[in-house]
C-alpha positions, 0 to 999 in steps of 0.5 A: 500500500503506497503511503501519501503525505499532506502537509497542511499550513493553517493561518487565520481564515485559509489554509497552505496544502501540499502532498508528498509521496514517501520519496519527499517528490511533490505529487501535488503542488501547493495550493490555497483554500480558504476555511469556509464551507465552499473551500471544505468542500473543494477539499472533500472533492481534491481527496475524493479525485485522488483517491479515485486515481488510487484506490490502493494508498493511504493518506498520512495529514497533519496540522500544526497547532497553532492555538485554534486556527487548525480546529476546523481543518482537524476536525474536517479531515477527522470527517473525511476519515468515514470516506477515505482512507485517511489519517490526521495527526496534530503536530507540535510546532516546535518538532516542525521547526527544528526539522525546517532547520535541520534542513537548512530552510532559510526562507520560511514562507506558507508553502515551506511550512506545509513542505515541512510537515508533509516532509516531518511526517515522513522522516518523524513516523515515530513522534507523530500520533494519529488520532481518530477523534479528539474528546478533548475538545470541549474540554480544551475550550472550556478549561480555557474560559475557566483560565480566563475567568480565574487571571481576571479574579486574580487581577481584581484581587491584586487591585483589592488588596493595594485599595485595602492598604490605604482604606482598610489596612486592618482587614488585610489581616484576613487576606494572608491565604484566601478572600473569604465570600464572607470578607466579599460581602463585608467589603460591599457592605463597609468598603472602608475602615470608616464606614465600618466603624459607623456600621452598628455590630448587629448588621455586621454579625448578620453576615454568614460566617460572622459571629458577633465577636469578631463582628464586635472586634472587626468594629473596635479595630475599624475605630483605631484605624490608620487608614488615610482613604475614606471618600467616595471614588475608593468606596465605590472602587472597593465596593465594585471590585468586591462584587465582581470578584464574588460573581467571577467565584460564583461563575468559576464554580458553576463552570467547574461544575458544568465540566463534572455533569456534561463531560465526567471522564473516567480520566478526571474520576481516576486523577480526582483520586490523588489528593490535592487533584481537583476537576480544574486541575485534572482537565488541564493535566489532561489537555497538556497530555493527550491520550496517554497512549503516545508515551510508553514510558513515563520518562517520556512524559516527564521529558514531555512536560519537561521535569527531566534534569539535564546537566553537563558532565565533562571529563572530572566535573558534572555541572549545570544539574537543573530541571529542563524546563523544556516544553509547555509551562502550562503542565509544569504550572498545574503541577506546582500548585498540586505539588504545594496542595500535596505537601499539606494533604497527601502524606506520600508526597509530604514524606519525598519532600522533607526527605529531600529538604534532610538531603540539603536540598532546597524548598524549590529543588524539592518541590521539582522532585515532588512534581516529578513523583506526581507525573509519575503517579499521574502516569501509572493512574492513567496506564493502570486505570487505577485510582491512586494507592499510597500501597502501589508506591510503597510496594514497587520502592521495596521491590525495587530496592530488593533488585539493587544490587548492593555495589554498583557495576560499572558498564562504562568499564566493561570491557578494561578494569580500572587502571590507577596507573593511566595519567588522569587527574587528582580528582580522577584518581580519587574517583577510580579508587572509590568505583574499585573498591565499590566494583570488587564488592560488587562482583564478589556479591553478584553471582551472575557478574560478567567475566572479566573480558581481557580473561576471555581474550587470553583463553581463546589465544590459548 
């Protein structure tokens, strides 16, 4: 079966195509379509042509992602899938352009790009992924709108708080880890220190959550207050941003909850399993992975979203050790905020990260540790379809520790023992007379050792 390959440049409103055989020999120079139903259309008819001419073929398409634009090309093609013999990936454009430069394309114009992915697809078979149908997509664009509301809180609460400095400082004290709906409400009804301290105690108390001590206390601390803003313009400021902070919560939570009754993935079940995991941060885990499918380890997705270390060993000295940091930042981000959730409430992260914090390492490096612990778990979840056991974590540590063995070979020197009398470095030197005796004890307590090789040379020549 004679394999075809369409490269598919997207742009907002129109779309660059070209189709390679799998020699890289152009079977069908570029052309436009627009993204409207008329150029759908000419494309269901182009594919309807050629797989008339060739019955027997199959065709390999891509689209970049390029934040949205390609949805509708994606999603035709995924259409066409019920006629055609047809295949549709979504590609990463970070692989396409290191490819493009790897191939000396200084001049980058719509009809190279779409060369490019044709051209990815063919030399690249193993880092595409193609898909049938995407069940992420009302997901991705709700998860995104959920995103949006949640910065603009955060952007209201920063404005807040610099307003409660000068005309509620006191307040402030209630705002060190989150703002309560019942502070929203108190600052829509008081929203400076001097409106509170002429507020009588009882309507304060008639709030939620306030008893009338700490409405009695709230009023006492209002009359001593050092605030310098009292007028209008800061009252209706405070006012107005408080409400809109409540109602951006309230639409937050009713998204949240829409995402649980229309679309409940056993994914998002099995990932709610981990405590510290809630369905906001789930969907974007979910989103930032994919079908979890494409990797087939879990060092893959960590590479992925990018928690690998990397550093630099040079002749004596190792250097540059850090995490990578490579990727999207959007899946490293979501995992920070688990990983700070999951040092107070999960005590199998809580234990790696003090364990760390005993090693000497500081609060971020052991948090980056935590992180990767947690996409190792977030893999095994979704490989297994398991919910989340502390007791599979402490089960495979034991039983990778009984397979250790107790000193360390060293397969760099397999095939000559380490030799103290070859010229290296002080530090060399030192580091050879550690991994000997190390090495000896090893062999001595390993029955299953390799012999030496120069051995095996001398008893053939004999």
């Amino acid at each position: 079966m004679q394999k075809y390959y369409l490269g598919i440049d997207v742009s907002k409103g129109y779309a660059d195509l070209l189709m390679l055989n799998s020699n890289k020999k152009t079977i069908e120079e570029c052309f436009q379509l627009d993204d409207t139903f008329d150029g759908h259309n000419r494309l269901y008819h182009f594919l309807h042509r050629f797989f008339a001419a060739r019955p027997d073929s199959v065709l390999l398409a891509a689209v970049e992602s390029t934040g949205g634009y390609e949805n509708n090309w994606f999603h035709t093609l995924l259409k066409f899938q019920d006629s055609f013999n047809l295949k549709v990936a979504r590609l990463n454009p970070s692989g396409v352009n290191y490819h493009s430069k790897a191939c000396f394309n200084r001049v980058v114009t719509d009809k190279t790009a779409a060369r490019s992915i044709a051209e990815y697809l063919i030399i690249h078979p193993e880092n595409v992924s193609y898909q049938t149908d995407d069940k992420l997509t009302s997901l991705r664009g709700k998860w995104k709108f959920i995103n949006s509301l949640t910065r603009q809180k955060s952007r209201f609460l920063t404005q807040l708080e610099k307003l409660l400095y000068v005309a509620h400082p006191e307040i402030l004290l209630y705002c060190k880890d989150n703002v309560s709906q019942w502070l929203l409400k108190l600052l829509e009804l008081c929203p400076t220190a001097n409106t509170l301290a002429n507020t009588p105690v009882e309507d304060i108390a008639a709030i939620p959550y306030i008893s009338k001590s700490r409405a009695a206390e709230l009023v006492a601390n209002a009359k001593k207050s050092v605030a310098s803003a009292s007028d209008a313009l800061t009252e209706d400021s405070i006012r107005t941003i408080a409400a809109e902070i409540r109602n951006l919560q309230q639409l937050i939570n009713k998204q949240t909850a829409l995402i649980e009754k229309e679309n409940p993935l056993p994914e998002i079940l099995l990932l709610k399993s981990f405590d510290a995991i809630g369905t906001n941060s789930a969907v974007g885990l979910l989103i930032e992975m994919g079908p979890v499918e494409r990797f087939p380890t879990v060092k893959h997705l960590c590479s992925y979203w990018g928690l690998h270390p990397v550093f630099k060993t040079s002749g004596d000295s190792t250097s540059g050790i850090h995490m990578s940091k490579q990727g999207r930042k959007e899946a490293r981000a979501i995992l920070f905020m688990i990983t700070m959730a999951a040092i107070v409430q999960n005590p199998l992260i809580r234990d790696v990260y003090y364990r760390n914090l005993k090693k000497g390492k500081s609060k971020l490096d052991a948090m980056g540790v935590c992180m990767h612990k947690i996409a190792r778990i977030v893999y095994g979840m979704l490989k297994n379809k398991t919910p989340f056991n502390p007791d599979i974590d402490r089960r495979n540590q034991a039983r990778a520790q009984q397979k250790k063995p107790k000193g360390k070979l060293n397969r760099n020197r397999r095939h000559q023992k380490l030799d103290r009398k070859a010229p290296v470095s002080k530090r060399q030197y030192k580091k050879r007379k550690e991994q000997e005796m190390s090495q000896d004890e090893a062999v001595s307590s390993n029955p299953r050792s390799i012999p030496c090789p120069d051995v095996a040379v001398q008893e053939t020549i004999s």
